[in-house]
C-alpha positions, 0 to 999 in steps of 0.5 A: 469453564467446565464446557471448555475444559471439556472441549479442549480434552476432547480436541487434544484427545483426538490426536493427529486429526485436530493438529492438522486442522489447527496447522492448516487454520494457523496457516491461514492466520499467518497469511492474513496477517502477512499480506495485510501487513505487507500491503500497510508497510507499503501504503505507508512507504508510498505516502512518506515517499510521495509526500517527501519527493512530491507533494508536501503537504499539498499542491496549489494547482493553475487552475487549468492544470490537469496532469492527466491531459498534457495539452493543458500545459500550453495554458497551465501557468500562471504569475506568481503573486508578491505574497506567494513570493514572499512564501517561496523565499522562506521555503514554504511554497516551491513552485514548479514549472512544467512544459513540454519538450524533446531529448535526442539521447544518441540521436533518438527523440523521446517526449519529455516534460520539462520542470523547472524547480529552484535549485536552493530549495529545502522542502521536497528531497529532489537534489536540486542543488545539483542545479547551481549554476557555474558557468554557462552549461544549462545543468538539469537532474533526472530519476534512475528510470529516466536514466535507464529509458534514455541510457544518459549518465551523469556527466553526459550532454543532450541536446533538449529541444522546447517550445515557449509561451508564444509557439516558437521552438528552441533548443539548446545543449544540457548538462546531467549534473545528477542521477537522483535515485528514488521510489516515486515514478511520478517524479521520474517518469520521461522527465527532465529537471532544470533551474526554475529561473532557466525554464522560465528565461527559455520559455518567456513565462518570468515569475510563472509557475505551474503548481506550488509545492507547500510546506508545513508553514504555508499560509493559505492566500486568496488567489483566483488562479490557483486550487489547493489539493491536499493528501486526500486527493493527492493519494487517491489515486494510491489508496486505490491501487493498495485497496484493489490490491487487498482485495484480490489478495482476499480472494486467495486467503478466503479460499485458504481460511475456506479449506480449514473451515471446511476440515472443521465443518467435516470433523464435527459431522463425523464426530458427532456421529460417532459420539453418539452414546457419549451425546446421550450420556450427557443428556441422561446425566442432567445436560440440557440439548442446548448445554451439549450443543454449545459444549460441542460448538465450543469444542470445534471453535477452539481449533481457532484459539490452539490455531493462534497459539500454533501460528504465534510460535512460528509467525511472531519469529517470521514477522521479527525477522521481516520487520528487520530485513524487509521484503524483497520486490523484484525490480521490474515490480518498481517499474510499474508506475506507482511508488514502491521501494526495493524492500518493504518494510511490514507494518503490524498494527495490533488492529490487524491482529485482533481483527484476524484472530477475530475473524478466524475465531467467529468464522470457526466457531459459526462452522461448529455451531452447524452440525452441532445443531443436530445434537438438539433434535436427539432423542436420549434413549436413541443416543444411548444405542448410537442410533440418529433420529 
């Protein structure tokens, strides 16, 4: 206790020189906590909204379907068998069928897929709903970014053009019923979404699906034409993107923590040159080497601790206050072809503050140790004249 209690007077006596070294360090443990937390809120986001528009809890894939290869589409359907139906009816499957096709949107092509969902179904939040049949239009639903790319509105009429199971061509006039607004672009993305039984009738795949959406009630079927794909493997593609995104953001608050360590690392030097006499004083008065060396180690790793004291006066109150209003991202970001909201909410998990006091604290603390390791081959009597041996 003596020893830090010491070091405290010593730092506290140093005026403006320890203060800038805490501010700059304290900055430092903001901006780790800020980002990380930032970059949690959004891996969060992103799971809940993929898994709420998307994937539930699981895909049971065609076993020829890959959704990185669209010539696989021609072949990536299979029959639904009776005991899937018997799921499908009580909305613990929702199958999914997807084709290739074209819209001519003010007489301009575009490539599309083409998905047929059922319009009762309650498990993902795409408004399928907006689906139900009423008379003879052919009603479909598309995302914002589909929208926008193809400057269609709800109420407008498109001419759709496909190719069923056999390779003959087809088209026909759609309705959009719905412009859905959303954080997932997979589900948006030069896409266009009908009735399951329509897309079934204009292709001549009946009772076949591409992908079956689970629910929570799903019970596993034995069934050769199909492959389950859990979360794991559904978000992996997610999960890379967030984890490379942390580590280019490291590079940046390294550099900032480097800087503070730094200022540490030359104080200490500096002071212990200058506090030569007070170093051979304490020897002369019964101190052992290694007693001085960690009086003057501690000294330079409580920077880290008045840092998190510094930082928590004018951190917590920022973080309140982005937890409330959510930080802002720019439109063009939520382009960019992974799921992201207008706003993200930030997620400080007390694992992600203690990890960074802890690094900051052992990081800071290692810095003072170094030079302090030169008060261990002084001399006393050299000491006491200020002279370095």
């Amino acid at each position: 206790m003596l020893a830090f209690k010491l070091a405290f007077k010593n730092l506290i006596g140093a005026g403006l020189k320890t203060w800038l070294n805490v501010l700059v360090l304290s900055l430092s443990f903001v901006i780790i906590i800020f980002y990380n937390s930032m970059m949690d809120g959004w891996d969060q986001q992103a799971q809940t909204d993929t898994i709420a528009w998307e994937i539930g809890q699981g895909q049971l894939w065609e076993k020829d379907y890959d959704p990185y290869d669209p010539y696989t589409l021609i072949d990536a359907h299979a029959p639904i068998s009776p005991e899937m139906k018997s799921q499908v009816e009580s909305d613990a499957l929702v199958p999914v069928l997807i084709t290739q096709a074209s819209v001519y949107p003010q007489g301009r092509m575009q490539n599309i897929l083409l998905k047929g969902i059922p319009s009762d179904q309650q498990l993902l939040d795409l408004p399928t709903s907006a689906l139900g049949t009423d008379g003879d239009e052919t009603k479909a639903i598309i995302g914002k970014r589909m929208a926008e790319a193809t400057k269609l509105k709800e109420g407008d009429k498109v001419l759709l053009r496909w190719r069923d199971k056999n390779g003959t061509f087809d088209a026909r006039e759609i309705t959009i019923a719905n412009v859905f607004d959303n954080n997932v672009p997979s589900i948006d993305n030069g896409q266009v979404w009908l009735p399951l039984s329509t897309l079934q009738d204009m292709t001549g795949m009946q009772d076949e699906a591409t992908l079956l959406v689970t629910g929570s009630n799903y019970v596993p079927v034995n069934n050769e034409n199909w492959t389950f794909k859990g979360h794991e493997f559904l978000l992996a593609d997610l999960k890379t993107i967030i984890q490379s995104k942390k580590g280019s953001a490291a590079i940046m608050y390294i550099l900032l923590l480097g800087i503070a360590l730094l200022a540490i690392f030359d104080t200490q030097v500096f002071s212990i040159f200058r506090r030569q006499k007070e170093i051979g004083t304490y020897i002369a008065l019964g101190m052992t080497r290694s007693q001085v060396v960690k009086l003057f180690t501690i000294e330079g790793g409580a920077h880290s601790i008045l840092a998190a004291v510094v930082g928590a006066i004018y951190g917590i109150p920022l973080f309140i206050y982005l937890k409330n209003v959510g930080i802002p991202i720019p439109a063009a970001s939520q382009n960019a072809g992974v799921p992201m909201a207008s706003e993200i909410i930030p997620v400080y998990g007390i694992s992600l503050i203690l990890s960074t006091i802890l690094l900051v604290v052992i990081a800071a603390t290692i810095v003072s140790y170094l030079p302090a390791r030169k008060i261990a081959r002084m001399n006393p009597t050299e000491a006491l004249k200020g002279k370095i041996q």
